[in-house]
C-alpha positions in Angstrom: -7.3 18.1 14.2 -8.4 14.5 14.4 -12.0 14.7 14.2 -13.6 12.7 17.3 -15.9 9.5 16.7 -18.5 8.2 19.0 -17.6 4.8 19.7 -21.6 4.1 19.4 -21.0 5.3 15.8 -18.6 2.7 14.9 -20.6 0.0 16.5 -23.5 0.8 14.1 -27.1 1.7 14.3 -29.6 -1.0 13.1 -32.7 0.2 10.6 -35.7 -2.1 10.5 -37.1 -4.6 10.2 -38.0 -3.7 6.4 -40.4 -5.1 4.3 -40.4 -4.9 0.9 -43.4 -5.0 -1.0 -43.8 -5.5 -5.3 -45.0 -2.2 -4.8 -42.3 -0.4 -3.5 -40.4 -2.3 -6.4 -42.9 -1.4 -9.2 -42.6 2.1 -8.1 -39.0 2.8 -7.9 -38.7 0.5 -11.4 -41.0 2.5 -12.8 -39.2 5.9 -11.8 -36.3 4.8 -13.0 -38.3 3.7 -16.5 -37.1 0.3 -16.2 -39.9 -1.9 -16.8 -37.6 -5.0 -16.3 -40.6 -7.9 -15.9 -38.7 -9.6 -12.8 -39.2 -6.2 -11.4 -43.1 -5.9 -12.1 -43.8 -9.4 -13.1 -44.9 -12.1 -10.6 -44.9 -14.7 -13.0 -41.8 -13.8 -15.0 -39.7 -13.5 -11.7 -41.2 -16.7 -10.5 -40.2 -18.8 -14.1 -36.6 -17.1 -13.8 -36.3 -18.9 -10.2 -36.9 -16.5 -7.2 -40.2 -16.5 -5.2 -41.2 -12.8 -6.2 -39.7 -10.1 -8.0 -36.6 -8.4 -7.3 -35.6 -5.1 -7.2 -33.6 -3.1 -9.3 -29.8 -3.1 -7.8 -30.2 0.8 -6.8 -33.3 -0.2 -4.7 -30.6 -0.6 -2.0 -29.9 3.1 -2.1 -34.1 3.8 -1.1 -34.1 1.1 1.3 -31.0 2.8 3.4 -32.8 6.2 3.1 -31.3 9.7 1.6 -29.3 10.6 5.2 -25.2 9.0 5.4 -25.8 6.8 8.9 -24.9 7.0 11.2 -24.2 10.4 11.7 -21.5 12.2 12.5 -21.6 15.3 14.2 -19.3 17.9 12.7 -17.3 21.1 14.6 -18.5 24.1 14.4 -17.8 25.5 10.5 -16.4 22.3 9.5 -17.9 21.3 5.7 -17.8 18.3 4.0 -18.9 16.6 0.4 -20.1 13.3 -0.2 -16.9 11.1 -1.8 -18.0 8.4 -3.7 -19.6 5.0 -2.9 -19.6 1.2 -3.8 -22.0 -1.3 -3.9 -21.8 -5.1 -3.5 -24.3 -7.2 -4.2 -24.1 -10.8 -3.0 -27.9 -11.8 -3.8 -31.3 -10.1 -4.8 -33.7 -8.3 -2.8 -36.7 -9.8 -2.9 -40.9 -9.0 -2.5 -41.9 -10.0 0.5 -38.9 -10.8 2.2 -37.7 -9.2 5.4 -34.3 -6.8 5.8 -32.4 -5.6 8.7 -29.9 -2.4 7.7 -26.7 -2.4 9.9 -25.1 1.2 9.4 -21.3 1.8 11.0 -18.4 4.0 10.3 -16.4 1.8 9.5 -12.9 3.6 9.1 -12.0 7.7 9.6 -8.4 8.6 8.0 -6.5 11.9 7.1 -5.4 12.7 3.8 -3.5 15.4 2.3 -4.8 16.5 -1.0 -3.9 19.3 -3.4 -5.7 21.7 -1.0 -4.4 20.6 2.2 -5.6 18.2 4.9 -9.1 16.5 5.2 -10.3 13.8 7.2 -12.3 11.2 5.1 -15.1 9.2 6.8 -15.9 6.0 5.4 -19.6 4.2 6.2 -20.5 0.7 5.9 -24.1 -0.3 5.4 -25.3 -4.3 5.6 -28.4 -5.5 4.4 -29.4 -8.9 5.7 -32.3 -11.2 5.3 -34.3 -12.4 7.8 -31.9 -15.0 7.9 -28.6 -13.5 8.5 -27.3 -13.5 4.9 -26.2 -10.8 3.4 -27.5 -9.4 0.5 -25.5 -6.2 -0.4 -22.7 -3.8 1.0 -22.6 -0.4 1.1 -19.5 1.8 1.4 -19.8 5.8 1.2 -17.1 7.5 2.0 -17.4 11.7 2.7 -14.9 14.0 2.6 -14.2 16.4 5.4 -12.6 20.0 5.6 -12.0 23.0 7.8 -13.2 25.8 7.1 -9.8 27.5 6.7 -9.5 25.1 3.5 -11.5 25.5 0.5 -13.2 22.2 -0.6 
């Protein structure tokens, strides 16, 4: 069974306009008890050459939020695991600046593994500037099963 895809689902929701603010940074930096100064610093982040401080490269990961967009309803029973993910950063996030978050699935394939047939759904998250670049890539794929198979 070929799960079904809403076409709106592969088009991709937009999250945002986000605003990140040296708070948000200093806080999730400090969660993760890395006191980096281009992460808390003004001043340090402004000698090494950006216009605020950056965020850690996981920052990404609170910026998309904790739910796999867009969603994808599954059928009745049907169970799934989160597979994996990779990140791709092509230039910092920065204080102050302004994001947009594009979410899509971006591909849905069946596989037969060891235990049978799942389908495997693969997500592709954008962040871009305010001025269209992009600044990382997000690809989270999640494994789906029937219930008739064990995960």
């Amino acid at each position: 069974m070929m799960l079904e895809i809403d076409p709106q689902a592969k088009q991709g929701v937009q999250l945002g306009p986000v605003t990140v603010t040296a708070a948000d940074i200093q806080a999730f930096a400090e969660a993760l008890d890395d006191l980096n100064p281009l992460y808390i610093d003004a001043a340090a982040a402004r000698a090494a050459g950006y216009p605020d401080v950056i965020a850690p490269p996981l920052f990404c990961m609170r910026m998309r939020g904790g739910n796999l967009l867009p969603e994808v309803p599954l059928p009745a029973g049907f169970m799934s695991l989160h597979a994996g993910q990779e990140l791709e950063f092509h230039a910092e996030i920065v204080a102050g600046q302004t994001y947009t978050i594009t979410a899509r699935v971006a591909d849905v394939y069946e596989k037969t593994g060891r235990s049978g047939p799942m389908h495997i759904i693969v997500r592709e998250s954008t962040i871009t500037d305010r001025e269209g670049r992009t600044s990382v890539t997000i690809r989270e794929r999640q494994i789906v099963r029937s219930p008739e198979k064990k995960i």
